[in-house]
N, C-alpha and C positions, 0 to 999 in steps of 0.2 A: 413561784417554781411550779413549773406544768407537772401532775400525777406521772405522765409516760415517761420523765427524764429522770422522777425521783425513780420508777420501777426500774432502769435498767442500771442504774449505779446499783438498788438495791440487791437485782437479781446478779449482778457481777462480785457482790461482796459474800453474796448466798452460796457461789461457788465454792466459798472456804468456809462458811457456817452458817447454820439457820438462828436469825436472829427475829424475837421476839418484836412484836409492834416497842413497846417502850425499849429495847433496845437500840431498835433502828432510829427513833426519836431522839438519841442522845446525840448523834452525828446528822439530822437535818437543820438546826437552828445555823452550823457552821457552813452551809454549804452556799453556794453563788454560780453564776456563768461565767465563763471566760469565752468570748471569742477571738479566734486567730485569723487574720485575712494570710493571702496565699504570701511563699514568705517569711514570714512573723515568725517570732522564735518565741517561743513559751520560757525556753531558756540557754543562752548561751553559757558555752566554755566560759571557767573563771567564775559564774555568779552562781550565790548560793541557793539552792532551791527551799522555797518555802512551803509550796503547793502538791499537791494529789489531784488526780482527776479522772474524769471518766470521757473519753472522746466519744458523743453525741453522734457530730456530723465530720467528717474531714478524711482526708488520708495527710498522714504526719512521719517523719521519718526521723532517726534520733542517729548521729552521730558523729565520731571523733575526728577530730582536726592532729594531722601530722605532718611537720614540715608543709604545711600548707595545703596539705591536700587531706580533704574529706575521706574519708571511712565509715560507709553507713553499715551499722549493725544490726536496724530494727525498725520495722515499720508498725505504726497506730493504725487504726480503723475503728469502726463504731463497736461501744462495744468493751473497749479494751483500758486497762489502767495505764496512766499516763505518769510520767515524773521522772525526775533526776533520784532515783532512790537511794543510793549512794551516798547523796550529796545529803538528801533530808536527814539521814540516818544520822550520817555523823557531823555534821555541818560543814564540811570542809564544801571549796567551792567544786561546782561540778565539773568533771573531765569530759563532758560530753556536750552537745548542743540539739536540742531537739527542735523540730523547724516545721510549719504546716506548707504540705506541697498541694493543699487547695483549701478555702475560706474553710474553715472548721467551728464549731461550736465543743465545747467542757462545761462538764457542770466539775467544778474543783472545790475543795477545803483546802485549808492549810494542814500542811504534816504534824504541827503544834497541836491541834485540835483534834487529832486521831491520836496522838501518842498520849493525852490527856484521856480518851477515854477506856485507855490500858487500864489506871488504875482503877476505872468504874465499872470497868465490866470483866471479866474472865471468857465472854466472849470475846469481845474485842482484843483483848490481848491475843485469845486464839486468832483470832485473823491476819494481826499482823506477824507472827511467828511462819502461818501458814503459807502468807504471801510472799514472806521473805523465802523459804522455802521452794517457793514454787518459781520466783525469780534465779536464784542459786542453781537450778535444775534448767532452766530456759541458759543461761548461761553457760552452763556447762555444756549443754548440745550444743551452741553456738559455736564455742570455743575447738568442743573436737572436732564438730566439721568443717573447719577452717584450717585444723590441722590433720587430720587423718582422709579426707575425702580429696578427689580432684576437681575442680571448676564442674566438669562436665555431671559429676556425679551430687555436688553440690546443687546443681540448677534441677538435674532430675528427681532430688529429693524433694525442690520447690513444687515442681510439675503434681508428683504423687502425693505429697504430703498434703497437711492442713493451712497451707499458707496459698493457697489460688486466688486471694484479693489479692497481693505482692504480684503477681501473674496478670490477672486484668486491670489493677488501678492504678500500677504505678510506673511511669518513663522506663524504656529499657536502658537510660544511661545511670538510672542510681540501683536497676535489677545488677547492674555489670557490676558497678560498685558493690551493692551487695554482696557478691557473691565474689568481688576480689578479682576481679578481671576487668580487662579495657572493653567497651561494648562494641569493638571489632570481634575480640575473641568471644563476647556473648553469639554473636551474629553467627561464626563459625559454627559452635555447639550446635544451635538450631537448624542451620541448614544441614549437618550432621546426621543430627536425630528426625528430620524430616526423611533423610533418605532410607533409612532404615526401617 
C-alpha cells in the first residue's frame, strides 16, 4: 500500500474526525485496491454491496435504471467516498449501479470491517453517523433540485457551484442526464446562456 493512497483515504475520513495514529491503524490491516477499467461496474442493480472506497484515479458515475433507461444522480472523482451505501447498510441489494466512465483505481474495505470497528472505537462510530449524515444532506439537495429548480437553473447551479469536474470531465450526454434532460435541450441551455 503506497504512503500517498493511505493519506488521502485518511485525510477524507479526517473530514469527519481526527483520528489518532492507532486509531487509523484499526481500519488499514482491511484495506486493498480495486481497479475499474472503462466500463466496469463496481456494482450493479440487484447485487449486494460489500465494499467502501476511496476513488484514487477515475471519473465514475452512479445510477438508476428505469424502464430501461439510465438516470445518473452522481458522479465520483479523486478524492471522493465510493459505495452502494444503502445497500451496505441494510444489506438489501442495491437500487442503483455505479460504473467507471474511465480506467479508475480504489483503495476499498469492506463495509463489514468498518461497521466492526463501531464497536472499537467511539471515534469510528462518530464517522460513520457523520458520513451518513452528511450523505442524507447530499441527498436531500439532490432531490429538491430536481424538484423545485428548472433544467436551466439546475445546470447554472452546476456552472457556479462545487461540482466544475461534472463540467470538464464528464460527456455532455450523461451532464444532460444528470441534470434530467435530452442533450438537445442541454445544448439549447448553453447556447442560451452564451448569448446572454
Amino acid at each position: 500500500m503506497e504512503a500517498k493512497d493511505l493519506n488521502v483515504l485518511r485525510t477524507a475520513i479526517q473530514r469527519f474526525v481526527s483520528l489518532t495514529d492507532a486509531e487509523w491503524e484499526l481500519l488499514t490491516p482491511h484495506l486493498r485496491y480495486r481497479s475499474l477499467e472503462r466500463g466496469e461496474k463496481w456494482i450493479s442493480e440487484g447485487q449486494k454491496e460489500q465494499d467502501m472506497g476511496i476513488v484514487l484515479e477515475g471519473n465514475i458515475r452512479h445510477y438508476y435504471t428505469r424502464d430501461g433507461e439510465e438516470k445518473t444522480t452522481y458522479f465520483y472523482f479523486e478524492n471522493h467516498l465510493l459505495g452502494s451505501y444503502i445497500s451496505a447498510i441494510t444489506g438489501n441489494p442495491s437500487l442503483l449501479t455505479i460504473e467507471a466512465l474511465t480506467d479508475s483505481r480504489i483503495l476499498a474495505f469492506s463495509y463489514a470491517s468498518l461497521r466492526s470497528l463501531y464497536d472499537l472505537s467511539p471515534k469510528w462510530e462518530r464517522f460513520g453517523r457523520l458520513l451518513a449524515e452528511y450523505l442524507a444532506i447530499g441527498l436531500e439537495d439532490r432531490m429538491s433540485g430536481l424538484l423545485t429548480m428548472s433544467p436551466e437553473e439546475r445546470y447554472l447551479r452546476l456552472l457556479e457551484g462545487n461540482k466544475q469536474k461534472i463540467i470538464t470531465r464528464i460527456p455532455q450526454h450523461y451532464i444532460a442526464n444528470y441534470l434530467g434532460i435530452t442533450p438537445v435541450s442541454l445544448s439549447r441551455i448553453r447556447k442560451r446562456l452564451l448569448k446572454k
